[in-house]
C-alpha positions in Angstrom: -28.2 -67.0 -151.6 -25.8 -69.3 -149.5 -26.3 -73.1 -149.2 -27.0 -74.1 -146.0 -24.2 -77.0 -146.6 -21.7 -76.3 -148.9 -19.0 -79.2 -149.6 -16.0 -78.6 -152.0 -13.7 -81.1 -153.0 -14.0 -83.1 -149.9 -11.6 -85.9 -149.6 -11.4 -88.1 -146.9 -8.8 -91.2 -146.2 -8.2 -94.0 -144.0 -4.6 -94.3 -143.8 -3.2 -94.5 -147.2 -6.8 -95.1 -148.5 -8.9 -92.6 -149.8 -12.6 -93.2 -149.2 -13.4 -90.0 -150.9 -11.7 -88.3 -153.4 -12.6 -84.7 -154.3 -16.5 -84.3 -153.9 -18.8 -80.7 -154.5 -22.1 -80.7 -153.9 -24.6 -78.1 -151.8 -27.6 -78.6 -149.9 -30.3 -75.4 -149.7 -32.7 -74.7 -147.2 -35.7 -76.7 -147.3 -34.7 -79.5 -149.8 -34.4 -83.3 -149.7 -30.8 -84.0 -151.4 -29.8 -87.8 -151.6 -26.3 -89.7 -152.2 -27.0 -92.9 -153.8 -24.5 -95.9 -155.0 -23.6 -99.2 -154.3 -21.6 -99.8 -151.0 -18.4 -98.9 -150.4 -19.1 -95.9 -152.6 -17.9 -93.8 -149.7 -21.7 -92.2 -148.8 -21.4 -92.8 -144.8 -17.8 -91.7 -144.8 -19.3 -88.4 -146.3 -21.7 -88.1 -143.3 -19.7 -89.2 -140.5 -17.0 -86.4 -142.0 -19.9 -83.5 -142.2 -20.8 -84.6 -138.8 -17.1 -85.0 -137.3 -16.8 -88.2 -136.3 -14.1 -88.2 -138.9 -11.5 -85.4 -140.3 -10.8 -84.7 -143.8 -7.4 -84.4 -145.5 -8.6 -82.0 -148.0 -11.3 -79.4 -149.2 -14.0 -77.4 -147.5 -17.1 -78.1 -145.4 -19.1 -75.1 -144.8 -22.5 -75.4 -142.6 -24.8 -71.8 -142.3 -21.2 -70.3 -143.9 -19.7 -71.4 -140.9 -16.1 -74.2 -142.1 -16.6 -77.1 -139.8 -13.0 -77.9 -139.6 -12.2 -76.7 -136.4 -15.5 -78.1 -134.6 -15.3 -81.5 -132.9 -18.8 -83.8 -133.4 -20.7 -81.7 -129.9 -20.5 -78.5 -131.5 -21.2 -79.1 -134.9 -24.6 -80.8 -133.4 -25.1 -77.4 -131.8 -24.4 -75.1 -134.8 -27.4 -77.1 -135.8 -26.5 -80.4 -138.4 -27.7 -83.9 -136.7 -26.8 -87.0 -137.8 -29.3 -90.2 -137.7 -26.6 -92.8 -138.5 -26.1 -96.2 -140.3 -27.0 -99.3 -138.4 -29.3 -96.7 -135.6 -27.3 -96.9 -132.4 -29.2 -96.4 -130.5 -28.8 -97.3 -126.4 -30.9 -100.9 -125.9 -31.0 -100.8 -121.9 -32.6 -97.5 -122.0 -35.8 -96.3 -122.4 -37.4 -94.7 -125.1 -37.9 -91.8 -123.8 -34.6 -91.6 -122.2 -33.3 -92.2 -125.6 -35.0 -89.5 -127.3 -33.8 -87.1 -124.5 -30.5 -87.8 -124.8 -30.6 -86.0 -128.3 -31.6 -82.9 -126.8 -28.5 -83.4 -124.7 -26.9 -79.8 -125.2 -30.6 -78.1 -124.5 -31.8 -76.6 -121.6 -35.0 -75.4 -122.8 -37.5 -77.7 -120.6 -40.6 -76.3 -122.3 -39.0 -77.1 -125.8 -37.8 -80.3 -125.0 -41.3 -81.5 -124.0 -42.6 -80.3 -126.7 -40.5 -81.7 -129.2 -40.9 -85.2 -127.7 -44.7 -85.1 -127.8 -43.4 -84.2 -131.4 -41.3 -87.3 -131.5 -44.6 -89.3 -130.8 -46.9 -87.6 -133.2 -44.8 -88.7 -135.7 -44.0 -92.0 -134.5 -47.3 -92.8 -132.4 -45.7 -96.5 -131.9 -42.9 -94.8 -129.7 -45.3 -92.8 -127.7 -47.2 -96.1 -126.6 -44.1 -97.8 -125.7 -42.1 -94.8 -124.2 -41.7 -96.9 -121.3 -39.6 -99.9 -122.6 -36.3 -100.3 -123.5 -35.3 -99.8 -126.4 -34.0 -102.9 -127.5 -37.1 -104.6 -127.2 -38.2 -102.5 -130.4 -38.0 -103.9 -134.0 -35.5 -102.6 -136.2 -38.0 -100.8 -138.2 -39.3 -99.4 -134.6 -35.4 -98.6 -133.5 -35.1 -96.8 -136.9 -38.2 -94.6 -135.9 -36.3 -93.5 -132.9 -32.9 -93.1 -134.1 -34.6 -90.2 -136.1 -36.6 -89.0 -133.4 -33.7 -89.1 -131.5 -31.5 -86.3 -134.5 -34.6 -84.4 -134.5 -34.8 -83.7 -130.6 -31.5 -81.2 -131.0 -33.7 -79.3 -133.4 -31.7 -79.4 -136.6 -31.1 -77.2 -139.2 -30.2 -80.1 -141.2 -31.4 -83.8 -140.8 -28.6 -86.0 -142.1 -30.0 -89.9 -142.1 -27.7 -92.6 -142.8 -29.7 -95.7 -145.2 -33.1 -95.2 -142.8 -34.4 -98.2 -145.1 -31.6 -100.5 -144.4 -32.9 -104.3 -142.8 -36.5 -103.0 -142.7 -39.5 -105.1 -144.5 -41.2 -103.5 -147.2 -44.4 -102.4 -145.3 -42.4 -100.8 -142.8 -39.9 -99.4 -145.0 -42.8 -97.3 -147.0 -43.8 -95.9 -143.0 -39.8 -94.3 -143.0 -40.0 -93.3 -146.9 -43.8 -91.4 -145.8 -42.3 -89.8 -142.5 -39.3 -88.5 -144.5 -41.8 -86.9 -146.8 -43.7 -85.8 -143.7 -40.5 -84.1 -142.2 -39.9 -82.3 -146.3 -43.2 -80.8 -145.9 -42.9 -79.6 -142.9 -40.2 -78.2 -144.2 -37.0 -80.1 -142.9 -33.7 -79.8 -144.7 -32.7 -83.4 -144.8 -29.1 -84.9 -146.5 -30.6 -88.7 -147.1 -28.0 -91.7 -147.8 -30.0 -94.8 -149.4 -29.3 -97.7 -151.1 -32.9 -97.8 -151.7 -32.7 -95.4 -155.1 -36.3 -95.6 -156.5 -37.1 -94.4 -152.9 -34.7 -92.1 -152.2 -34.9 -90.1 -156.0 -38.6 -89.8 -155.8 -38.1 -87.8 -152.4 -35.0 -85.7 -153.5 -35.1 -82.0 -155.3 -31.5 -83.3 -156.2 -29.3 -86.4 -156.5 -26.0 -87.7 -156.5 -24.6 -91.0 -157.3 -21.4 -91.7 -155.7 -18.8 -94.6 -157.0 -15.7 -95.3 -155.7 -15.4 -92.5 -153.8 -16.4 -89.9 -156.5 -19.9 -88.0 -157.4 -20.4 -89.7 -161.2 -23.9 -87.9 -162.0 -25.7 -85.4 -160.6 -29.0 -83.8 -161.7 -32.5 -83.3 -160.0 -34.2 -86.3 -158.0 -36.8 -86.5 -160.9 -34.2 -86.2 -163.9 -31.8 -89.2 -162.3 -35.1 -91.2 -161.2 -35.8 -91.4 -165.1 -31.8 -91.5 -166.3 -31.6 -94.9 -168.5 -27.7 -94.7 -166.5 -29.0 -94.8 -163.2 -31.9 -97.2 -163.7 -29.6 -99.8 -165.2 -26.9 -99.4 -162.7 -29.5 -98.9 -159.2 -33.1 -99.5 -160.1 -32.7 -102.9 -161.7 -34.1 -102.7 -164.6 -32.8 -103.3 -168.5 
């Protein structure tokens, strides 16, 4: 059976720098697969690559067996990857609402749309009460919430979200953790980035930990959760 993402021996630079230096790794259907290291590891330069915002100098991103090479950051939203990114971005003078529509900015299905925004707010009932206000008025924790309800409205086939914990309190940083698992069991594909490892390995089927541009260990979310490596180096402990 194909991945649905398959990435081999990606490297991306900027100028004479390379961010990331030869990574493999696949993503199936219907699985929860995180990147974790410290930062600078080169885990949002791997995203913003899948997605397009940046080009690669070498190796192969395949997405549904389609390479993504020759598809600028529109298309590759409409072949069906969405990207939730780092630090949320989302637009504070607008609405909500008008926020979560603009991710379903290359559909025309009215119906659907609808549909998916009532979905938006089932999720996120906190959104759906405000859907009114602008969106700048939200806490982070609140803005997070609709950066992914925002990815979602385009209907991906993948869920790509960029450290959802990042800045967030602890109470409101379970509520993101719980939706993710929500999303799984619904049965979301979803390439997670978090610096928050405990977290993000006790949600994944499988791991990676990135360092310096490089995937250093790889193994199921489980198996790397309890890796004496791994809780040294990213869960603190002795």
């Amino acid at each position: 059976m194909t991945a649905l993402l398959e990435v081999e021996d990606l490297r991306v630079a900027y100028g004479k720098i390379e961010a990331v230096k030869g990574i493999s790794f696949k993503v199936d259907a219907g699985e929860v697969v995180t990147l974790i290291g410290t930062n600078g590891a080169g885990k949002t330069t791997t995203l913003r690559t899948l997605s397009g915002l940046l080009k690669p100098v070498g190796g192969q991103i395949k997405f549904n067996g389609k390479s993504l090479k020759k598809f600028p950051a529109h298309q590759i939203v409409s072949l069906g990857l969405a990207h939730s990114p780092e630090g949320r971005h989302i637009f504070p003078r607008m609405t909500i609402e008008d926020n979560l529509r603009l991710g379903a900015f290359l559909r025309s299905d009215k119906p659907g749309i609808e549909q998916d925004i009532q979905r938006a707010y089932d999720l996120f009932p906190i959104l759906g009460e405000r859907r009114k206000q602008a969106a700048g008025t939200l806490s982070g924790g609140e803005q997070q919430m609709l950066a992914m309800g925002r990815a979602l409205m385009s209907q991906p086939k993948l869920l790509m979200l960029d450290e959802p914990s990042m800045g967030l309190s602890p109470i409101m940083m379970q509520k993101i953790m719980a939706t993710i698992a929500q999303l799984k069991s619904q049965g979301t594909t979803i390439l997670l980035v978090e610096q928050n490892a405990q977290a993000a390995l006790s949600l994944a089927d499988h791991g990676h930990v990135m360092e310096v541009g490089t995937i250093v260990l790889s193994g199921t979310g489980q198996d790397l959760l309890h890796d004496e490596s791994v809780r040294k180096a990213y869960l603190g402990e002795d």
